[in-house]
MARBA-3410 file (N, C-alpha, C, O; in Angstrom, 1 decimal):
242
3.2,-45.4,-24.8,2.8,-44.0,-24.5,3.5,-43.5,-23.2,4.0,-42.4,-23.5 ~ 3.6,-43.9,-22.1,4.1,-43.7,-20.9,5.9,-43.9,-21.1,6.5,-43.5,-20.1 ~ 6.6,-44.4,-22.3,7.7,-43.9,-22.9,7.6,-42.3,-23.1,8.2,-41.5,-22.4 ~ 7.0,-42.1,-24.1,7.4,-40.7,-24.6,6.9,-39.6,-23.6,7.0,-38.5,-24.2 ~ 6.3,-39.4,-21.9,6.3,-38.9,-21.6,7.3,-38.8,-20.3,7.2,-37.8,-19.5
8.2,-40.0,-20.2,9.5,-40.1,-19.4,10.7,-39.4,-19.3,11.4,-39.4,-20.3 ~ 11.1,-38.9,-18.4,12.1,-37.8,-18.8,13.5,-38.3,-19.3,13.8,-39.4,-18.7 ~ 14.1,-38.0,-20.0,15.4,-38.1,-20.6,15.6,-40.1,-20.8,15.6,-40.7,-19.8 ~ 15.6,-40.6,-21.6,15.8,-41.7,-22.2,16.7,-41.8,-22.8,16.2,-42.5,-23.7 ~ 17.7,-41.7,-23.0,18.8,-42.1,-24.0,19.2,-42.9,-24.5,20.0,-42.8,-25.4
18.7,-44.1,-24.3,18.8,-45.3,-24.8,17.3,-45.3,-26.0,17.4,-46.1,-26.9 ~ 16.5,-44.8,-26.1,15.7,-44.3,-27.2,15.9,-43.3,-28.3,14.9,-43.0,-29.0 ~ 17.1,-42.8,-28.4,17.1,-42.0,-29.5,18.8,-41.3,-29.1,19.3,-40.9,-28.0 ~ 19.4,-41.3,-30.0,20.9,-41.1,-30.5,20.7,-39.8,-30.8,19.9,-39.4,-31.7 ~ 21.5,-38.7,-29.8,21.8,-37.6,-30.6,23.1,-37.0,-31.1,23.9,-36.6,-30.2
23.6,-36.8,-32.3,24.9,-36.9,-32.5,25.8,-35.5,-32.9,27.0,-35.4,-32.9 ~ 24.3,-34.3,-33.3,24.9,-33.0,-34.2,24.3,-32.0,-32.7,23.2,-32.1,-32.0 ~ 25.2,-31.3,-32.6,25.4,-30.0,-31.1,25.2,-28.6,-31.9,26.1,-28.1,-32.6 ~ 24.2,-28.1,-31.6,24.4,-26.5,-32.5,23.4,-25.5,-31.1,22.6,-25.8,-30.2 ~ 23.9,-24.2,-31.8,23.2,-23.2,-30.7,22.1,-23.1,-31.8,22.0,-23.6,-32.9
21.1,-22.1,-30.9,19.8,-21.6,-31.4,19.4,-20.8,-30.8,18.9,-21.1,-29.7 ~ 19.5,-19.3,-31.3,19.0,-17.9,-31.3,17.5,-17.7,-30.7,16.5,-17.4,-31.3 ~ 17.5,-18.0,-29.3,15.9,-17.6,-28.8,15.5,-16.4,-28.7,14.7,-16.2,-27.8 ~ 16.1,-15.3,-29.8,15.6,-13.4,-29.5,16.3,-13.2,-28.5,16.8,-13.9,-27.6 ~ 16.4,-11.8,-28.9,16.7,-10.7,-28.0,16.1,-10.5,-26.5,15.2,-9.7,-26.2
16.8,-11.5,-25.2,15.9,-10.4,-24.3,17.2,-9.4,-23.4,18.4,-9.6,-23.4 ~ 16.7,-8.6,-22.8,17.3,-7.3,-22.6,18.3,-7.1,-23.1,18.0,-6.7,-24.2 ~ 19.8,-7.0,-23.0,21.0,-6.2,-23.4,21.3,-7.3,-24.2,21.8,-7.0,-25.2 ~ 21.2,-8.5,-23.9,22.1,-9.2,-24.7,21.4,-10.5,-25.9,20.4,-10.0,-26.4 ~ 21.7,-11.5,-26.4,20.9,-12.5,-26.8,21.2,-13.9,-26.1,22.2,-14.5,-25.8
20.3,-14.1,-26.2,20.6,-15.7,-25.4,20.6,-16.9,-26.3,19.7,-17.2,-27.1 ~ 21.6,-17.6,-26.2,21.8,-19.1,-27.0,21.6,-20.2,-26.3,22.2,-20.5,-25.3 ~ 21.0,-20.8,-26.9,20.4,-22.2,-26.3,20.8,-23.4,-27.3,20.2,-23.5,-28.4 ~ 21.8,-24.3,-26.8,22.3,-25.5,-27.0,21.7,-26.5,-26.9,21.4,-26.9,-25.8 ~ 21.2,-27.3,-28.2,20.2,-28.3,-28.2,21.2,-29.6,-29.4,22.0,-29.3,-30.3
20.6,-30.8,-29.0,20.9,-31.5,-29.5,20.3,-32.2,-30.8,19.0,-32.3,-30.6 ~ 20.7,-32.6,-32.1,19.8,-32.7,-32.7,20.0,-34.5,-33.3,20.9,-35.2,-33.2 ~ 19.3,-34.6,-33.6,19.1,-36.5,-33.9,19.9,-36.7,-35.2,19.6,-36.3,-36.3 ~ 20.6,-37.3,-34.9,21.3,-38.1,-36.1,20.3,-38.8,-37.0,19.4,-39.6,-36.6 ~ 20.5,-38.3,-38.5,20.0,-38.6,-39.4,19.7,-40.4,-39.6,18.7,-41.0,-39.7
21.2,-40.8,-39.5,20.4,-42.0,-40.0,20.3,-42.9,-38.8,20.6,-44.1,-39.1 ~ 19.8,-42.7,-37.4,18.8,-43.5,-36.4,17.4,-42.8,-36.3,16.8,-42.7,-35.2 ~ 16.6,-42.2,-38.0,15.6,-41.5,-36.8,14.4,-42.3,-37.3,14.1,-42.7,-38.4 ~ 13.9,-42.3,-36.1,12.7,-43.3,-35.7,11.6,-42.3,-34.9,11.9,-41.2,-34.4 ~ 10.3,-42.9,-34.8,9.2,-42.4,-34.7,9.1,-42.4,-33.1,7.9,-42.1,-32.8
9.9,-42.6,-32.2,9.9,-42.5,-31.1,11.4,-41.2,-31.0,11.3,-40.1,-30.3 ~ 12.3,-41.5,-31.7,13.3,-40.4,-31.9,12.3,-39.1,-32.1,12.3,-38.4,-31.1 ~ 11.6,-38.6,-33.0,11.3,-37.7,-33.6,9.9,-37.0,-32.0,9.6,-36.0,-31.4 ~ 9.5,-38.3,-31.8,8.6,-37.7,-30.6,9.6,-37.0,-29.3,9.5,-35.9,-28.8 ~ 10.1,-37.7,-29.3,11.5,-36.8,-28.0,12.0,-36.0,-28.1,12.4,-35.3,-27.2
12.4,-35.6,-30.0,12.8,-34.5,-30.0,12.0,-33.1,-30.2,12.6,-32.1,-30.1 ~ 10.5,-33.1,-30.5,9.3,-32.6,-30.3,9.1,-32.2,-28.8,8.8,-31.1,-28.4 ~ 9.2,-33.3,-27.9,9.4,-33.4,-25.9,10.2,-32.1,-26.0,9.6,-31.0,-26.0 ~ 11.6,-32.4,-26.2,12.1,-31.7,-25.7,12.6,-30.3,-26.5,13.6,-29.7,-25.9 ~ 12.0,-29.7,-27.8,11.9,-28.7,-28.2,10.6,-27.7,-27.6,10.6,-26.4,-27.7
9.6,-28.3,-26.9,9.0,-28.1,-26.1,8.8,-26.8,-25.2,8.3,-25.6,-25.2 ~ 9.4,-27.8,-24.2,10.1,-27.6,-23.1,10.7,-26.2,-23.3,10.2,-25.4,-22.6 ~ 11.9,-25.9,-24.3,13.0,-24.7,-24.4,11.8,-23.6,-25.0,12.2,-22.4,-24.6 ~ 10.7,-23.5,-25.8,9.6,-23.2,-25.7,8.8,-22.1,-24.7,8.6,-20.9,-24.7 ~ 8.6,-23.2,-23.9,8.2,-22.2,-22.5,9.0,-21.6,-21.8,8.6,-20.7,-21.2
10.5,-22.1,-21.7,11.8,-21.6,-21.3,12.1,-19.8,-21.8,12.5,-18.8,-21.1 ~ 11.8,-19.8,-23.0,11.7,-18.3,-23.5,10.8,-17.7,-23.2,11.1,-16.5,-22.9 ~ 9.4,-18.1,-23.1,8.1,-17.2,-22.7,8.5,-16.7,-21.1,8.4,-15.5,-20.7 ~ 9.2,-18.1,-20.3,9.2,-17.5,-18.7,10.4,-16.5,-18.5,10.2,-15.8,-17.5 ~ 11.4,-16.4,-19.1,12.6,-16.0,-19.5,12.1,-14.4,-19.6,12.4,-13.5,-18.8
11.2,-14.3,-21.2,10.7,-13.0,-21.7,9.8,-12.2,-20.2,9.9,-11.1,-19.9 ~ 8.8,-13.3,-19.6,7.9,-12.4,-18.9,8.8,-12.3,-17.3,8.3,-11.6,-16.4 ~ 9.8,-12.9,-17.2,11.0,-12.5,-16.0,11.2,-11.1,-16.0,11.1,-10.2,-15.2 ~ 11.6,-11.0,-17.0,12.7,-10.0,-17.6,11.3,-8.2,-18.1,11.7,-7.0,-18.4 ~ 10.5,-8.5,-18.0,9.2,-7.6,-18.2,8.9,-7.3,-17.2,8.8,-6.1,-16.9
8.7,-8.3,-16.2,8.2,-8.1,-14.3,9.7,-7.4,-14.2,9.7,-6.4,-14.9 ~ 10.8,-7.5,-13.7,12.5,-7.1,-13.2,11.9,-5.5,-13.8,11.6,-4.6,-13.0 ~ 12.0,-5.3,-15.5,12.1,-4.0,-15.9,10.4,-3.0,-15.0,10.4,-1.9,-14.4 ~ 9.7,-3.8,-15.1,8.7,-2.9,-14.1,8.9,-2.6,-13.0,8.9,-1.4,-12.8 ~ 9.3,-3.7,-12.0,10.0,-3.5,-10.8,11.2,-2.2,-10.6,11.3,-1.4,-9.6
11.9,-2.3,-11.5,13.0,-1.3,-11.8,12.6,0.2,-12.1,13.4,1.1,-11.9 ~ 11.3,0.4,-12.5,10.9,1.8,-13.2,10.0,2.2,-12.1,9.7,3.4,-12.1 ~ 9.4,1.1,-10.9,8.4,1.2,-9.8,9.2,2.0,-9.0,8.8,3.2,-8.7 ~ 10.8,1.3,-8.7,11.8,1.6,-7.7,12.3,3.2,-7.6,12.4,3.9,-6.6 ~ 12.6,3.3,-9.1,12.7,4.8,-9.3,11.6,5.5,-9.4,12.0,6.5,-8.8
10.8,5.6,-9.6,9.8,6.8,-9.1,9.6,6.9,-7.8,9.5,8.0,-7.1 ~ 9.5,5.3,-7.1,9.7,5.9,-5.4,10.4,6.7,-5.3,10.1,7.8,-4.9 ~ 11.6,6.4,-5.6,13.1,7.2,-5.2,12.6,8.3,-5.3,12.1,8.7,-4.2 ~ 12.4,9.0,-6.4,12.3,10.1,-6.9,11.2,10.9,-5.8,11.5,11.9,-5.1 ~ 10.0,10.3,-6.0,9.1,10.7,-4.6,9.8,10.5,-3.3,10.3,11.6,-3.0
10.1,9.7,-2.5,11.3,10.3,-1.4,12.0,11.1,-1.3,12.1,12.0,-0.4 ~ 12.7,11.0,-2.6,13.9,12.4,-2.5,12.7,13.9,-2.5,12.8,14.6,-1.5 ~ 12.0,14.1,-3.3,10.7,15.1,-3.4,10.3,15.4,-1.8,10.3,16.4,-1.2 ~ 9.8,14.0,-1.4,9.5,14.3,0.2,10.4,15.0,1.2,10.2,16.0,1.9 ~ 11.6,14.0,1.2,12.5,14.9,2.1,12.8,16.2,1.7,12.8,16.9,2.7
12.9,16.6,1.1,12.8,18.5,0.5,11.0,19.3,0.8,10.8,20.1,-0.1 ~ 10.8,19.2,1.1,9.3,19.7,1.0,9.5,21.2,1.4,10.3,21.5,2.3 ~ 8.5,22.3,0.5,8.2,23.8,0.5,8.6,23.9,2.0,8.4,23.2,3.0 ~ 9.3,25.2,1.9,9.4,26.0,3.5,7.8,26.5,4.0,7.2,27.1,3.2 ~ 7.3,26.1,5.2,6.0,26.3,5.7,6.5,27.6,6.7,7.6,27.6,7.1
5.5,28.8,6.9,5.1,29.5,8.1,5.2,28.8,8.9,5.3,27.6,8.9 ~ 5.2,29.7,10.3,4.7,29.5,11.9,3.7,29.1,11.9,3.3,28.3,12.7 ~ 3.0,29.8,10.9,1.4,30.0,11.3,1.2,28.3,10.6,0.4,27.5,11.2 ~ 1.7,27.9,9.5,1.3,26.6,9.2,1.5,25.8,9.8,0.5,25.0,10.0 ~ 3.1,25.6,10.5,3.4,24.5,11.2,2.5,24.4,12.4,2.1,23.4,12.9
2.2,25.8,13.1,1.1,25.7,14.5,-0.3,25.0,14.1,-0.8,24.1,14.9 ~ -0.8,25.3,13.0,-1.9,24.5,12.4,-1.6,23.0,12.3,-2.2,22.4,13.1 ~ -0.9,22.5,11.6,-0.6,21.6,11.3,-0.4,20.1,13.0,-0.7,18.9,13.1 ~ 0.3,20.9,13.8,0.3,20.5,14.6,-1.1,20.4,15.7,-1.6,19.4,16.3 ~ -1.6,21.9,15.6,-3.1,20.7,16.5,-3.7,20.0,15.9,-4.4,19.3,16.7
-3.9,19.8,14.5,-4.5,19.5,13.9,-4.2,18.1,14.2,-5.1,17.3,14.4 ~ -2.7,17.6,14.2,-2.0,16.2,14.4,-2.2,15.9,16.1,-1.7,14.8,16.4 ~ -2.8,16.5,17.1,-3.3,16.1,18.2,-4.3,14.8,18.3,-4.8,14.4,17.2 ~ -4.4,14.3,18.9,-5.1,12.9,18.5,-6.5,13.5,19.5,-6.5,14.6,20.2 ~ -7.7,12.6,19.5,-8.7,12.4,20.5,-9.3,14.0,20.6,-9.8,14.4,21.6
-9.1,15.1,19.2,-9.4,16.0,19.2,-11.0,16.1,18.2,-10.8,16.4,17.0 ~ -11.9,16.0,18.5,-12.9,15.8,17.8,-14.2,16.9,17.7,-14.1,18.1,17.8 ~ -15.2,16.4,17.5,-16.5,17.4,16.6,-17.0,18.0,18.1,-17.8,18.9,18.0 ~ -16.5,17.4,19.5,-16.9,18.0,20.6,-16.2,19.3,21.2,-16.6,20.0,22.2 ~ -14.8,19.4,20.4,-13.9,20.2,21.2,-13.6,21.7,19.6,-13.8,21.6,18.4
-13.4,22.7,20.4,-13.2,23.3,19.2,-12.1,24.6,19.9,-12.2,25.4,20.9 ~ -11.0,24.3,18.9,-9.9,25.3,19.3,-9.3,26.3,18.1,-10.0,26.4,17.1 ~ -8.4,26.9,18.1,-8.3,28.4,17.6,-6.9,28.8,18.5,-6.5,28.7,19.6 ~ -6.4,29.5,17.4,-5.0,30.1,17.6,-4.3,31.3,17.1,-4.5,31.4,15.9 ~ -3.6,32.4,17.6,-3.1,33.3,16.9,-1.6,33.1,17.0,-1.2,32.3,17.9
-0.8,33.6,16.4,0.7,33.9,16.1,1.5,35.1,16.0,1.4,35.6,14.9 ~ 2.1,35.5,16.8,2.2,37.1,16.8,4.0,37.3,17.6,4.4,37.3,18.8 ~ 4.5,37.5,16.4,5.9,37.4,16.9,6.8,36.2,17.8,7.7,36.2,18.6 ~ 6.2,35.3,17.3,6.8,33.8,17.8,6.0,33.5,19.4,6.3,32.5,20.0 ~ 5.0,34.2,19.8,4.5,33.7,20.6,2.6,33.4,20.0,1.8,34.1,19.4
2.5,32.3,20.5,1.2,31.3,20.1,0.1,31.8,21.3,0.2,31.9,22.5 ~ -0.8,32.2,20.6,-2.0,31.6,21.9,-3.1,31.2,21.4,-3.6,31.4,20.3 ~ -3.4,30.4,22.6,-4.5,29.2,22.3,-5.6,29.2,23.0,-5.4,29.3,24.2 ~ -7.1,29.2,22.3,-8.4,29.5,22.7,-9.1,28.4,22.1,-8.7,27.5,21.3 ~ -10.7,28.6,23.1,-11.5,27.4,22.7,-11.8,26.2,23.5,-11.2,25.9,24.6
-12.4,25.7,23.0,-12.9,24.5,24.3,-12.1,23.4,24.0,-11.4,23.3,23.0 ~ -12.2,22.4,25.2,-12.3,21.1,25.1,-13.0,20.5,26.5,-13.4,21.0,27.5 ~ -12.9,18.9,25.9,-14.2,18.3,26.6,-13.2,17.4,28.0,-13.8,16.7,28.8 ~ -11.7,17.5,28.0,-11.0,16.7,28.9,-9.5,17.6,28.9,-8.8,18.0,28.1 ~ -9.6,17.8,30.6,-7.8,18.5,30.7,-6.5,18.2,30.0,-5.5,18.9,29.8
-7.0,16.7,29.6,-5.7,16.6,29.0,-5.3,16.8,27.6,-4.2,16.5,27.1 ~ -6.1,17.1,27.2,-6.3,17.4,25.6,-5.8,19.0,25.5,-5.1,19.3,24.6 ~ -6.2,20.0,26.6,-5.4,21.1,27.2,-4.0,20.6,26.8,-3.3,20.9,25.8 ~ -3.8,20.0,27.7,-2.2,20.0,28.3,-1.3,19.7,26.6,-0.3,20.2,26.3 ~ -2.3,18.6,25.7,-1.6,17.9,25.1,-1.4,18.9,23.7,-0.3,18.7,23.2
-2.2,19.7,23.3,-2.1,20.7,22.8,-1.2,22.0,22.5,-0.8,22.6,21.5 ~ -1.0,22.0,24.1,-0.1,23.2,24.1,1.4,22.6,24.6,2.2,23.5,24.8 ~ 2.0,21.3,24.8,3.1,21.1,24.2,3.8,20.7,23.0,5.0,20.7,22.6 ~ 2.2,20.1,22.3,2.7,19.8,20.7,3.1,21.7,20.0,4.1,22.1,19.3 ~ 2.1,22.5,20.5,2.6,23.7,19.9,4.1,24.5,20.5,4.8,25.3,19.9
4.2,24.1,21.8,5.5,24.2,22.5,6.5,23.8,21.8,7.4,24.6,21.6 ~ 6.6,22.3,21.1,7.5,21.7,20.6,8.1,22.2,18.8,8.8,21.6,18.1 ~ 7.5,23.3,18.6,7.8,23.7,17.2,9.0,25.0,17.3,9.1,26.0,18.0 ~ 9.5,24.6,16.4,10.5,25.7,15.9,10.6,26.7,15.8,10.5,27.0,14.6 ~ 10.7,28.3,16.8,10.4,28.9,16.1,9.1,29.7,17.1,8.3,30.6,16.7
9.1,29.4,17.8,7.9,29.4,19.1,8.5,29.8,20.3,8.9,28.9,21.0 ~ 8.6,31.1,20.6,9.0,31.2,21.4,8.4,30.9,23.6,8.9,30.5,24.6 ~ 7.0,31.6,22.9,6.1,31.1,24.1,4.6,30.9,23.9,3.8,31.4,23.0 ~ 4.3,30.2,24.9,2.5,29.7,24.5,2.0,30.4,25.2,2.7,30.9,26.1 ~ 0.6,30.9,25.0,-0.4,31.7,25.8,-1.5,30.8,26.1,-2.3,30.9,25.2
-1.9,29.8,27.0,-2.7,28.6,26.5,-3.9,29.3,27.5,-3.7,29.6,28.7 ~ -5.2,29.5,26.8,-6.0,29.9,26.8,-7.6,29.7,26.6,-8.7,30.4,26.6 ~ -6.9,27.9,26.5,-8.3,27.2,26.1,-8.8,26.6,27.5,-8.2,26.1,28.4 ~ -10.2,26.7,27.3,-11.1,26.4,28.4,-11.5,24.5,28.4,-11.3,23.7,27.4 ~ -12.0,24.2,29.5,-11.9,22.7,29.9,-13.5,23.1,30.2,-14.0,24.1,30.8
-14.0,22.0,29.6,-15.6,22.3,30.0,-15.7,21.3,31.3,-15.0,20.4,31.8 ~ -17.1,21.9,31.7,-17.2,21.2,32.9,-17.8,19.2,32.6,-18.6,18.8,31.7 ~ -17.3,18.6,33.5,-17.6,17.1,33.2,-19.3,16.9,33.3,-19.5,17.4,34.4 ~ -20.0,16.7,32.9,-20.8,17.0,32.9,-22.2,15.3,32.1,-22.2,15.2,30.9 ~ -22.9,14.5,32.9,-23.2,13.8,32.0,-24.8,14.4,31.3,-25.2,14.2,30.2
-25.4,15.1,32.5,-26.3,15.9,30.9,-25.6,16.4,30.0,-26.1,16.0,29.0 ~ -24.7,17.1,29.9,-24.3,18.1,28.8,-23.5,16.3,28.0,-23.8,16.3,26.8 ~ -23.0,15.5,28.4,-22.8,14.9,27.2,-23.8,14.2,26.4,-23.6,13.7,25.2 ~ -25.2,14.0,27.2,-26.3,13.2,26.6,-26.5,14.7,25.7,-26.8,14.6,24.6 ~ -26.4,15.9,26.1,-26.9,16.6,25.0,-26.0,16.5,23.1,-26.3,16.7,21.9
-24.7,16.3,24.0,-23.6,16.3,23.0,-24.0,15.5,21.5,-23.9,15.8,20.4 ~ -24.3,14.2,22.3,-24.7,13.0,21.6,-26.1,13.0,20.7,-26.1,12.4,19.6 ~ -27.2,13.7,21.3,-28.0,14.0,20.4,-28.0,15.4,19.8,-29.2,15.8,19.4 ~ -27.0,16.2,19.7,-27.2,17.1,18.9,-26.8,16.9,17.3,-27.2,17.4,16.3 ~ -25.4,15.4,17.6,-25.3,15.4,16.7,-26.0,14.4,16.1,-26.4,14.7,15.0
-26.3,13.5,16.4,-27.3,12.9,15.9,-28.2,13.3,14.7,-28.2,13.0,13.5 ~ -29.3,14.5,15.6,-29.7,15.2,15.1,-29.2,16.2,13.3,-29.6,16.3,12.1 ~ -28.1,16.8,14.2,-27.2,17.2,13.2,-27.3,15.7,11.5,-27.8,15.6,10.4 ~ -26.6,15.2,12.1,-26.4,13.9,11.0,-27.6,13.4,10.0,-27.5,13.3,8.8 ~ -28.7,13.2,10.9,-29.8,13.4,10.0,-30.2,14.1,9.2,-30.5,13.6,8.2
-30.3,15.2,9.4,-30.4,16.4,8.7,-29.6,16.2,6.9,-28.4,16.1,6.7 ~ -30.2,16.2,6.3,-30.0,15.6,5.0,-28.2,16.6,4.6,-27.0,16.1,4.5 ~ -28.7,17.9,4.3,-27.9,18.9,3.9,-26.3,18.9,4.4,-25.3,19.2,3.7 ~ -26.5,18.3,5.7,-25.4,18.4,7.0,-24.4,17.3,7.7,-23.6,17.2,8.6 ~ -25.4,16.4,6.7,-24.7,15.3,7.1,-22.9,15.3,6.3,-22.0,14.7,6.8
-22.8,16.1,5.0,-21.7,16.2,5.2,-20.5,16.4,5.7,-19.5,15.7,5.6 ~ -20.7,17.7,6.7,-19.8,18.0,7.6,-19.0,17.3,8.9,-18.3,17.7,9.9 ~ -19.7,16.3,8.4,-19.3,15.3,9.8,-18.3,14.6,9.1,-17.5,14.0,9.9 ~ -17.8,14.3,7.6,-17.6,13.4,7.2,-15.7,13.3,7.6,-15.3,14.5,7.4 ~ -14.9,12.7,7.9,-13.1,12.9,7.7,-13.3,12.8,9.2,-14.2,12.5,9.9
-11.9,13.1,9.3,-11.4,13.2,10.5,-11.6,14.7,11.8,-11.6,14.6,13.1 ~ -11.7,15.9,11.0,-11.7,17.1,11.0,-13.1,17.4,10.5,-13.3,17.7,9.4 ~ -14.2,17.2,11.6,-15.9,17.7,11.1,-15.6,19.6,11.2,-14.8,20.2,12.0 ~ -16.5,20.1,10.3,-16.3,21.3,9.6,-17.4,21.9,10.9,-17.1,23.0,11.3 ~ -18.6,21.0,11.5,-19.3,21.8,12.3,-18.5,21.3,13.6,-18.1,20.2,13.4
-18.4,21.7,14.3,-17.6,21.6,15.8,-19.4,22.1,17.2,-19.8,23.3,17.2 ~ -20.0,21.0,18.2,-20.6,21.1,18.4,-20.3,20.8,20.3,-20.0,19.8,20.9 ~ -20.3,22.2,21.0,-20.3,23.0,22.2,-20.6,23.2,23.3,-20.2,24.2,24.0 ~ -21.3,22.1,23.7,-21.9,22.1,25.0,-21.2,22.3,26.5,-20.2,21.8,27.0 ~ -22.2,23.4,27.0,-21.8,24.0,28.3,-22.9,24.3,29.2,-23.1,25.5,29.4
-23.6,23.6,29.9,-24.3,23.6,31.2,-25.5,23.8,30.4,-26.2,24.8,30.5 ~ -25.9,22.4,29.2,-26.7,22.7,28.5,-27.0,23.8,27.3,-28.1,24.0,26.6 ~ -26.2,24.4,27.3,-26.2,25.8,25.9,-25.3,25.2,25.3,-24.2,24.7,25.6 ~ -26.1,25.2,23.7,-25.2,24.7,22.7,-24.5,25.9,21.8,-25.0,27.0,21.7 ~ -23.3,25.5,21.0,-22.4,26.5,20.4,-22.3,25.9,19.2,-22.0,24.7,19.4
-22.4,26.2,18.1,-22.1,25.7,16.6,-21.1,26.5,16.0,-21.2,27.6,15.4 ~ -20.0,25.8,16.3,-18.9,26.9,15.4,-18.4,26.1,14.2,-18.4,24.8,14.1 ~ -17.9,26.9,13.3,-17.4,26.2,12.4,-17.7,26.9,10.6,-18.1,27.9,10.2 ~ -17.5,25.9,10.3,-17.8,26.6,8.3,-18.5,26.1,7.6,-18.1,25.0,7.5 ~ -19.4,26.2,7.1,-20.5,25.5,6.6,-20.8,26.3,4.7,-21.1,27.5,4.8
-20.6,25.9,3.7,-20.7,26.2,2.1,-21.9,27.8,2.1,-21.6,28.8,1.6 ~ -23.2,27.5,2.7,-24.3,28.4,2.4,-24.8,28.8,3.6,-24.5,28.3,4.7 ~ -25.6,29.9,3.4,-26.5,30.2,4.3,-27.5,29.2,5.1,-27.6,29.0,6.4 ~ -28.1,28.5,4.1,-29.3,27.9,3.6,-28.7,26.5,4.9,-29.5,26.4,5.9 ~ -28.0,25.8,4.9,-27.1,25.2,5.8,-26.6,25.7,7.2,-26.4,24.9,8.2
-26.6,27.0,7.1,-26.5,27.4,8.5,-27.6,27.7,9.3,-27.5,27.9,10.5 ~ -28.5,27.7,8.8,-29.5,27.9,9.0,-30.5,26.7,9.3,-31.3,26.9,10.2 ~ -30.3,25.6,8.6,-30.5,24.4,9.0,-30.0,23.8,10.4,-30.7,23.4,11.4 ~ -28.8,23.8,10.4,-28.1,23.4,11.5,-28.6,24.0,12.8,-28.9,23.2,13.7 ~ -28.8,25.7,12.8,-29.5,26.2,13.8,-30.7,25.8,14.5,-31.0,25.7,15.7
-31.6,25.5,12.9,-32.9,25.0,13.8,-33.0,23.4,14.3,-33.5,22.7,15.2 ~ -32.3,23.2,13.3,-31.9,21.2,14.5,-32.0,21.1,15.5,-32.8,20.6,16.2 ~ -30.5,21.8,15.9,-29.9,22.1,17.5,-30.6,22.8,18.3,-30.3,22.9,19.4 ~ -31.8,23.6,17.7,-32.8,23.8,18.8,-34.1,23.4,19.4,-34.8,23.7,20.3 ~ -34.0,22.3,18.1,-35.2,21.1,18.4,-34.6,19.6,18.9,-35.2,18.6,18.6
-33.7,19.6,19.6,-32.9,18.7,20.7,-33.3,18.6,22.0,-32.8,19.6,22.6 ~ -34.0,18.1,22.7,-34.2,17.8,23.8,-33.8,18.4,25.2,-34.4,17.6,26.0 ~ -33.3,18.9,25.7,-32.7,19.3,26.8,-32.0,20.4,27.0,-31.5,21.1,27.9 ~ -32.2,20.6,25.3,-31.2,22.1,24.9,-32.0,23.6,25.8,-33.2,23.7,25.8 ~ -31.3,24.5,26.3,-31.7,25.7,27.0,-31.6,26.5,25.5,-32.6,26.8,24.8
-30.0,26.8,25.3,-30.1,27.6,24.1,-28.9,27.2,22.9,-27.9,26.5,23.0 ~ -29.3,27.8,21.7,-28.2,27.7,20.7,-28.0,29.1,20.6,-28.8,30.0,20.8 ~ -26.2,29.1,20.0,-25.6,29.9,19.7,-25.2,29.9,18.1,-24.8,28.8,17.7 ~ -25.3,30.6,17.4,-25.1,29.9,16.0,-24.0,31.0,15.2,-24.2,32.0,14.5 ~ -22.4,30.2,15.9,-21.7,30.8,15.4,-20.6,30.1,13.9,-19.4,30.1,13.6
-22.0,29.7,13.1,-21.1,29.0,11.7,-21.0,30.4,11.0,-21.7,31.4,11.1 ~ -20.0,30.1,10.5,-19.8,31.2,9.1,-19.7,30.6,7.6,-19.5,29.4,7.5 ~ -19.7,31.2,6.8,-20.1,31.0,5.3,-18.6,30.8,4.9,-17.8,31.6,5.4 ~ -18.3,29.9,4.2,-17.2,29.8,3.1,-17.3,30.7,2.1,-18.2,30.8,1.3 ~ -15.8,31.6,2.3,-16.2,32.2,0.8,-16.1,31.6,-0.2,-15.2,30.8,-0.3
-16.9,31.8,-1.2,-16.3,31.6,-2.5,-15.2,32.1,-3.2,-14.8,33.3,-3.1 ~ -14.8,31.1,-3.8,-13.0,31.1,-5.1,-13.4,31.5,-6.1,-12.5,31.5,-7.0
END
């Protein structure tokens, strides 16, 4: 037994006749495979098992051959649609002023649900309104909008709230608050929360967009049942409807 599973033996079985054999079609061309075949009159029962061995073998040689050549052609059809998507990317729609100015504070980093800014565009000069909770978020702002094409001057106009660690314990539970609130917990969700939440010497500000009334209205009475709060402003507005 430990014969017929030894590799190549030649002294067990005489092969004398050489012919090709057609393993299919794989991609452009066909592939021929050269096998030996046992001379007629040495064949013996250990002959006939080796050449079983090794018809085998060329067996799985075509399966791994066929599923090579299936993975390459996928790989190849993956390649080009990237391409195609690159080439798509580097071309992309001509944008407005007004987009690329968006686009860029939006790409400001450490700009979050505590700071809330606003912009107009009016003959290539920008200006910039609205809070934030650290000077440098100021500064960082109005050279990302500095840095666009097309821009001739900034009007930077956004306010630095005062440091403040009551107004930030109020920060922290309003939204809290906020979050609980079944309806509203949406708005918090991404990177860009839809309610933007205001604090200034204890008076809270809710600006932002909210789907309904019913919602804005919610929001209102939360942030007035917060602890420390003096007053709410409740400047959400309604999405229109499409």
């Amino acid at each position: 037994m430990d014969e017929l599973y030894t590799k190549d033996r030649p002294r067990q079985c005489r092969f004398s006749q050489k012919f090709a054999v057609p393993t299919r079609a794989l991609g452009a061309g066909v592939w021929l495979t050269t096998v030996y075949a046992p001379s007629q009159q040495q064949v013996t029962p250990i002959d006939a098992a080796t050449w079983e061995r090794r018809m085998r073998p060329m067996e799985c040689e075509v399966r791994v051959m066929r599923s090579a050549n299936y993975i390459a052609t996928a790989i190849a059809a993956g390649l080009g649609l990237m391409g195609t998507t690159l080439l798509a990317s580097n071309n992309p729609a001509p944008r407005t002023l007004e987009d690329q100015v968006r686009h860029e504070i939006l790409m400001v980093p450490y700009i979050g649900v505590f700071d809330n800014l606003s912009y107009q565009v009016e003959n290539g000069v920008v200006t910039l309104s609205g809070q934030v909770t650290q000077p440098v978020r100021k500064l960082d702002v109005e050279r990302a909008v500095e840095s666009i094409s097309g821009v001739t001057a900034v009007n930077d106009q956004i306010e630095v709230l005062p440091v403040s660690t009551f107004d930030d314990q109020i920060r922290v539970r309003t939204l809290r608050t906020l979050l609980r609130a079944a309806p509203l917990d949406k708005y918090f969700q991404g990177v860009q929360p839809s309610i933007r939440i205001i604090v200034k010497n204890g008076d809270v500000t809710l600006d932002g967009v909210v789907i309904n009334a019913g919602d804005r209205q919610i929001a209102y009475m939360a942030a007035s049942q917060v602890p420390g709060v003096f007053s709410v402003t409740n400047n959400l507005t309604i999405e229109p409807r499409k």
